[in-house]
C-alpha positions as CSV (number, residue, x, y, z in Angstrom):
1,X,7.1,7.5,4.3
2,X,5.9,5.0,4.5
3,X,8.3,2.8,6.4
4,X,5.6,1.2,9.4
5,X,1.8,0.8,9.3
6,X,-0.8,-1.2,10.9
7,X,-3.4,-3.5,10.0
8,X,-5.4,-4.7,12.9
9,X,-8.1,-6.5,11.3
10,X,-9.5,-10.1,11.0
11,X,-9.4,-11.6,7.4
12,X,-13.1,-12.2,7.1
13,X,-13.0,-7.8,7.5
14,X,-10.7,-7.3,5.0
15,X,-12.5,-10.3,2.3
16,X,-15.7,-8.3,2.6
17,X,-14.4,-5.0,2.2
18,X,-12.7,-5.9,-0.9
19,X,-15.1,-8.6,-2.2
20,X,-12.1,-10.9,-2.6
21,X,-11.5,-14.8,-2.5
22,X,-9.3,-15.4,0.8
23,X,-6.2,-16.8,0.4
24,X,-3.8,-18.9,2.7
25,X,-4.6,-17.0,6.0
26,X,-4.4,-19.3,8.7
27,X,-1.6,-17.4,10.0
28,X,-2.7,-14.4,9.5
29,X,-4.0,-12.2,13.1
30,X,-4.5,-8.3,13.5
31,X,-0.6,-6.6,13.7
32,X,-0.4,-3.9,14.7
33,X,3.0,-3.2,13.5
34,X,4.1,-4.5,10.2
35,X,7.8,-3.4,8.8
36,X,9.7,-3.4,5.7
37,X,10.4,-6.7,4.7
38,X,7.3,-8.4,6.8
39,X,4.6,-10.2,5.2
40,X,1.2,-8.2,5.1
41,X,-1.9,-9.3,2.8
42,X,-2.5,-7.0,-0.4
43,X,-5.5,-7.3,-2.8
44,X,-4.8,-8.1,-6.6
45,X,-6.9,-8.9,-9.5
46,X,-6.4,-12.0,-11.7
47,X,-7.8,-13.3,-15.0
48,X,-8.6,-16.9,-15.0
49,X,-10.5,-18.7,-17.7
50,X,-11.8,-15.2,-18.7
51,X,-12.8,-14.8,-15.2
52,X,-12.1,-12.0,-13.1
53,X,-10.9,-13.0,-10.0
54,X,-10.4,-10.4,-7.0
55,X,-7.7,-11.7,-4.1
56,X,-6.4,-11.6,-0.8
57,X,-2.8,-13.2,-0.8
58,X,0.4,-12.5,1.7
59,X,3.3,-10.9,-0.1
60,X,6.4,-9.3,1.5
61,X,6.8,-6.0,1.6
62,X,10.5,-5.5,-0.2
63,X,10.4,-5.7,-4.5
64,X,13.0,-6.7,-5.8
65,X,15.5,-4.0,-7.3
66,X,17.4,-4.4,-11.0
67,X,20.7,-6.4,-10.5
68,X,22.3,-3.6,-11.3
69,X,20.8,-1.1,-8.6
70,X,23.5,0.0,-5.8
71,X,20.6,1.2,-3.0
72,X,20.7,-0.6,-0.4
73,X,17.8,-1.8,2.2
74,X,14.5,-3.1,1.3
75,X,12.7,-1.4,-1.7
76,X,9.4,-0.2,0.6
77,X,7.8,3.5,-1.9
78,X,7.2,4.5,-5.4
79,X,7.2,7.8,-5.8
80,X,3.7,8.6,-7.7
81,X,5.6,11.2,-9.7
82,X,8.0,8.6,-10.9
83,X,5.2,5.4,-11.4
84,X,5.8,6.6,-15.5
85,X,9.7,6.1,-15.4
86,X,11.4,4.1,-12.9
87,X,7.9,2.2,-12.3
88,X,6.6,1.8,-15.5
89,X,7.0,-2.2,-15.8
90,X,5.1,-3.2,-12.6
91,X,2.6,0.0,-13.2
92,X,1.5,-1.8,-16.6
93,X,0.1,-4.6,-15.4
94,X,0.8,-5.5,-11.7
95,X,-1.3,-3.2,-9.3
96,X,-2.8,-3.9,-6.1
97,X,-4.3,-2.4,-3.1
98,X,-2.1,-2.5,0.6
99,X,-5.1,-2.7,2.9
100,X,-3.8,-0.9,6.6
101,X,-5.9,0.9,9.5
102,X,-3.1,3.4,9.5
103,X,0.9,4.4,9.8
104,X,3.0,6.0,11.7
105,X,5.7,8.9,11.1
106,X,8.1,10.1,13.4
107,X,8.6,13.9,14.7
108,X,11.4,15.6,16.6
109,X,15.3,15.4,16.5
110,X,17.0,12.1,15.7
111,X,17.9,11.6,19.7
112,X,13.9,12.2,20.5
113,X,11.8,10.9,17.8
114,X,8.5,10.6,19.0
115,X,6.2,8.3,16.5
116,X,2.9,9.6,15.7
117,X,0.1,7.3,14.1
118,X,-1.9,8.5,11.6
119,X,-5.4,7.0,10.5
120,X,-9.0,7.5,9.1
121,X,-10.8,10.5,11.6
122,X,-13.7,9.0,13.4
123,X,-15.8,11.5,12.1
124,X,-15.6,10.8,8.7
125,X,-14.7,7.2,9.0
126,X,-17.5,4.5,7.4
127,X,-14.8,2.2,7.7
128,X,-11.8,2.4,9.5
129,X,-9.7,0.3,6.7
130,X,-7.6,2.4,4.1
131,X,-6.7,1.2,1.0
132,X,-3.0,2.4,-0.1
133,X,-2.1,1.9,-4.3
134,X,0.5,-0.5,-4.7
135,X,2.5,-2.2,-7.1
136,X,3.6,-6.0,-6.6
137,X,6.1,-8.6,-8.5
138,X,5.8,-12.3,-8.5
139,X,9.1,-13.9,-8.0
140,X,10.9,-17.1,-7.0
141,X,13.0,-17.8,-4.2
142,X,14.4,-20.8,-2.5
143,X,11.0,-21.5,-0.9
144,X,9.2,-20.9,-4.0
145,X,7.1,-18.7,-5.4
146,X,6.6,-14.9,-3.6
147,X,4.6,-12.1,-4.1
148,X,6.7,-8.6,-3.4
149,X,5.2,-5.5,-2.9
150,X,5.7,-1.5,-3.3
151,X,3.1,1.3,-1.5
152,X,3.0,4.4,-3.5
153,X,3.3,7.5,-2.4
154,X,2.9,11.8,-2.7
155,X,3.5,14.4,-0.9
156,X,1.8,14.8,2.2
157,X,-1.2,16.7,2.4
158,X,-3.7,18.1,5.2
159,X,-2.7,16.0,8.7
160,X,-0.3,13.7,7.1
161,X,1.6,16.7,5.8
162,X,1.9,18.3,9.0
163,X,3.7,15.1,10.5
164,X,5.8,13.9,6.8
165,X,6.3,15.6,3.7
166,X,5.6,12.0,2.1
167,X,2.4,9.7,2.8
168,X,0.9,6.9,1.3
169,X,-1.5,7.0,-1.8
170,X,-4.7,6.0,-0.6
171,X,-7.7,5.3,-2.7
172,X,-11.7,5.2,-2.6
173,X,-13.7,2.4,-3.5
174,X,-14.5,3.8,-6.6
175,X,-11.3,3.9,-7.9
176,X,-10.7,0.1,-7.1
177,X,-11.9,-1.4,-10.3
178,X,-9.9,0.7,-12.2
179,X,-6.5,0.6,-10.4
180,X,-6.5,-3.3,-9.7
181,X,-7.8,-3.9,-13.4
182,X,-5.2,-6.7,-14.6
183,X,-5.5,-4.7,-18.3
184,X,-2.4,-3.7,-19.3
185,X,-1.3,-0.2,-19.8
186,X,1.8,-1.3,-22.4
187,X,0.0,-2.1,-25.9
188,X,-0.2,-5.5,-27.0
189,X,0.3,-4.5,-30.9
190,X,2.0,-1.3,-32.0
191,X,-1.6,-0.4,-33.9
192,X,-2.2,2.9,-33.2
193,X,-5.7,3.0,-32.2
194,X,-4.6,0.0,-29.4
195,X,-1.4,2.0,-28.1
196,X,-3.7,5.5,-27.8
197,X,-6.0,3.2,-25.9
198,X,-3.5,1.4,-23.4
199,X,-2.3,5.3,-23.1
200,X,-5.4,6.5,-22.3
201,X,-6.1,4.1,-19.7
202,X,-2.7,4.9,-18.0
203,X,-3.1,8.4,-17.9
204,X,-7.2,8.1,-16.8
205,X,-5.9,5.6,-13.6
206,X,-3.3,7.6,-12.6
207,X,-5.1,11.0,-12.8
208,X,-8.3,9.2,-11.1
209,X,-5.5,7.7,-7.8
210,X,-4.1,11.2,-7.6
211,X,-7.2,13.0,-7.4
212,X,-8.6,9.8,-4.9
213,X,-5.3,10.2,-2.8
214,X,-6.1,14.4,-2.3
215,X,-9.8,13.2,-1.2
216,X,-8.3,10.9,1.4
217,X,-5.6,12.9,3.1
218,X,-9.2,15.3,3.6
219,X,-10.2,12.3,6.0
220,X,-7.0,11.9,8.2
221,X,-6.1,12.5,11.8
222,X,-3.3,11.5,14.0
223,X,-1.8,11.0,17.1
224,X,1.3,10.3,19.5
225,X,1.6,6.8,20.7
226,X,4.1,5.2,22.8
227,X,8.0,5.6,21.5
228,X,7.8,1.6,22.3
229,X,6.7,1.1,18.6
230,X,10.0,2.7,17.4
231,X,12.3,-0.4,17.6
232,X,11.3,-2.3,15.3
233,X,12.9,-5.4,16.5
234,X,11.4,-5.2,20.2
235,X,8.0,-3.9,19.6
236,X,5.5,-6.9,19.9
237,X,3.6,-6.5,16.4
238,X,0.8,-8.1,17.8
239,X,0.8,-5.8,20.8
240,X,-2.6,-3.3,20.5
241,X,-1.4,-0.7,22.8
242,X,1.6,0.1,20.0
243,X,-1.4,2.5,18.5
244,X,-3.4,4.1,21.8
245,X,-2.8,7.7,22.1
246,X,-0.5,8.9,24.9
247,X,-0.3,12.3,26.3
């Protein structure tokens, strides 16, 4: 996990949610399918003229590896237990939020995999909109400037757990100020009172998205859905019966 989620709301929903400036949307409807290497909107914080500025902007979900990685396929999950090592450039400065309704995980042998979508119980739900931690890169390409993208994740917990042994990182609104922060975690002198600081802040965020991440797996449910959703390059992203229950 996670390697397909949804996000099946309207941009207006997801700006007041997140109290955030809108950007370029006109494009932008409900999917209900969105796959590695798609565009999806993430939420990012930004300091201009000593203002902070909270966003809504399109990035694609891939980050770029090191020139001198030999994985292949898009780069889609951080490992929260690796965000210290193998993350730590993007996780000292360049957080954001992946705003989705929910994902789905497969079950059953390779020759029946039957896709399961997992979302925010009705129950508990205030809002049906989860919030996964994420890390993002802004590169350029041949048509300019791009924002790339990363969804942490753990292992699963609770009903995420019984369907994948990983799942998103998902976090409360009370941890949003303090994970989209654009402070950085890597010192800017080598003072010690500023490096015990940056440290400090490091290890309080990532203690406060592990703990937020437990809360939210508490709040999940799932169910089947239709095995049409599990080719990627036939299912109709903008096709609402990809996440009805069947059966």
């Amino acid at each position: 996990m996670c390697g397909r989620f949804a996000l099946n709301a309207e941009t207006d929903e997801m700006i007041q949610e997140f109290v955030a400036a809108g950007g370029d949307f006109r494009d932008w409807r409900p999917r209900f399918s969105i796959a590695p290497t798609n565009k999806a909107p993430i939420v990012r914080e930004l300091l201009n003229d000593e203002q902070l500025e909270r966003r809504l902007e399109f990035a694609k979900w891939d980050f770029p590896r090191s020139p001198y990685s030999t994985a292949k396929g898009p780069s889609i999950n951080a490992r929260l237990d690796k965000l210290t090592t193998t993350w730590a450039g993007p996780l000292a400065s360049t957080r954001c939020l992946v705003p989705m309704t929910g994902y789905f995980e497969w079950v059953g042998p390779k020759t029946d995999r039957r896709p399961q979508f997992i979302h925010r119980a009705r129950a508990v739900a205030t809002s049906p909109l989860l919030a996964a931690a994420g890390l993002y890169k802004a590169v350029e390409t041949d048509q300019g400037h791009e924002l790339r993208f990363v969804i942490i994740t753990d292992e699963g917990r609770d009903a995420s757990g019984e369907v994948h042994d990983r799942m998103p990182v998902f976090l409360t609104p009370d941890v949003w100020d303090e994970w989209l922060s654009p402070a950085s975690f890597t010192p800017a002198s080598r003072a010690s009172a500023t490096v015990a600081e940056a440290r400090a802040r490091k290890e309080s965020a990532l203690e406060a998205i592990t703990a937020s991440g437990i809360a939210v797996a508490k709040t999940l449910d799932y169910y089947p859905v239709d095995k049409k959703v599990n080719n990627v390059r036939t299912a109709d992203p903008f096709d609402a019966s990809l996440v009805e229950r069947v059966g």
